[in-house]
Structure formats: structure tokens, C-alpha cells
C-alpha positions in Angstrom: 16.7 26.5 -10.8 14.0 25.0 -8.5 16.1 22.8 -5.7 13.2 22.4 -3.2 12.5 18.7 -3.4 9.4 18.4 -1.0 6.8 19.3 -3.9 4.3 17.4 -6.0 2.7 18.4 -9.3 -0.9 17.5 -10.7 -0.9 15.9 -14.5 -3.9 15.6 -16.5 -3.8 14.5 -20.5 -5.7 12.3 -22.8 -4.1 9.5 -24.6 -3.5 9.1 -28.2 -6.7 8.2 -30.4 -6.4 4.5 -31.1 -8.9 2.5 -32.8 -12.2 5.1 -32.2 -11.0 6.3 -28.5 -9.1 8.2 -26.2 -8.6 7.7 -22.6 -7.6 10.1 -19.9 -4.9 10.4 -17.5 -5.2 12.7 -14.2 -3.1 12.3 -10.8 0.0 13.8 -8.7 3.6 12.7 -9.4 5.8 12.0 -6.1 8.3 14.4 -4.3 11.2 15.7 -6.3 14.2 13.4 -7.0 17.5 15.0 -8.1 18.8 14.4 -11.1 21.0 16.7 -13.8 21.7 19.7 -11.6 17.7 20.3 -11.5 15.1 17.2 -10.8 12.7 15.1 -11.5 9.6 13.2 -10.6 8.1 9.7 -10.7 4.4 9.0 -11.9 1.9 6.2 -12.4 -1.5 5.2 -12.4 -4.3 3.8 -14.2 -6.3 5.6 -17.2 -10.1 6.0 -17.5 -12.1 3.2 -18.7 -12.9 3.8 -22.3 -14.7 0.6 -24.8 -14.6 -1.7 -22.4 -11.0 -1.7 -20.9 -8.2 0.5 -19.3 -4.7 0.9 -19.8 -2.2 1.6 -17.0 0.9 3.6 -17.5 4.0 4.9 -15.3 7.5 7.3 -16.0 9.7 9.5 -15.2 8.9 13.5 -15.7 12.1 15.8 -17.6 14.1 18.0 -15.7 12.2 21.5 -14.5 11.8 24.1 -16.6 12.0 27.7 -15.0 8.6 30.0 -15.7 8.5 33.7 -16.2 6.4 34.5 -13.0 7.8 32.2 -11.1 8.0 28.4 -10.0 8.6 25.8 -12.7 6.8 22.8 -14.9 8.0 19.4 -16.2 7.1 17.8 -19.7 6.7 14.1 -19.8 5.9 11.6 -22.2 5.7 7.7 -22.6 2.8 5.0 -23.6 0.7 2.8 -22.3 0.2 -1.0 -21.6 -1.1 -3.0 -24.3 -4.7 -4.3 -23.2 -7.8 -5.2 -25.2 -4.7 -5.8 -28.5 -3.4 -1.8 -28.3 -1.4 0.6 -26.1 -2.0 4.5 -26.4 1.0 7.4 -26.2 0.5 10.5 -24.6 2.6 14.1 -23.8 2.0 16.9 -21.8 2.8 18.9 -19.2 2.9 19.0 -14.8 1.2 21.8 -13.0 3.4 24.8 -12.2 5.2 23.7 -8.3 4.0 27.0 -6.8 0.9 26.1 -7.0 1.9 22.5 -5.7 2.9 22.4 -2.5 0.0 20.1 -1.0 1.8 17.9 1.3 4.7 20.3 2.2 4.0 20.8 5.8 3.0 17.2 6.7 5.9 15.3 5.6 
């Protein structure tokens, strides 16, 4: 289990295709917030501009999940706000924390 709390992760996913497009997603989630004997973290932001509009989105990641050579990822999942008469879903996965750690000596 991964109890160090002052880490971020990177995200980057496209949306679902809805009516002829995609859009894509890309930024850092906040610090580590515990939760369920593990933690998790917060995200939001605002997804590429695709046929004429964008669609913003925000959640909450799931609980870490341990890797083989160390450090850990989260999944996440959700959907976006309904502009121009559609929302889009989306799932992936954070960066691995080791690799993470970008504000961790500056907090």
C-alpha cells in the first residue's frame, strides 16, 4: 500500500466517439486524499476543442493499485458536460506515482 500523500499523477485519454468526434483529456490530479485504507485523488479540467465546442469534466480517481516494479496507478472513469446537445464518457488510467513526484519538495 502507497500511504505517501504528497504525490500527483498525469492523466491523458480521449473521450468516447459521439456524433463523428472525439475529444481529449490531459492534466495532473491533486495531492493524495485518504480514503479506504489506501487513497485517492481529485481531477478536473476542460477537454480539447473538437467541431466547434468543448466539454469540461471533473471526478474522483479509485483507490491505488500496487505495480510489480514498484509505485502504484489509479483507474478512473466518469462523463462529460452536455454542450453543443451531447456529453462524452471516458476511462483510463493515472501515471505510475514514482514517476510523479513533481511538487514534492516545494509543498
Amino acid at each position: 500500500m502507497y500511504n505517501d500523500m504528497n504525490h500527483i499523477h498525469s492523466y491523458e485519454n480521449p473521450t468516447s466517439f459521439v456524433f463523428g468526434h472525439i475529444h481529449h483529456m490531459a492534466g495532473k490530479t491533486g495531492y493524495g486524499v485518504p480514503a479506504g485504507g489506501s487513497h485517492i485523488h481529485y481531477f478536473e479540467g476542460t477537454a480539447t476543442f473538437n467541431d466547434g465546442h468543448v466539454h469540461h469534466y471533473s471526478g474522483v480517481t479509485g483507490l491505488s493499485i500496487p505495480l510489480p516494479g514498484g509505485g502504484h496507478v489509479h483507474r478512473y472513469t466518469g462523463i462529460t458536460t452536455i454542450d453543443h446537445g451531447h456529453s462524452h464518457t471516458f476511462f483510463s488510467a493515472t501515471s505510475n506515482a514514482q514517476t510523479s513526484h513533481l511538487f514534492a519538495d516545494y509543498r
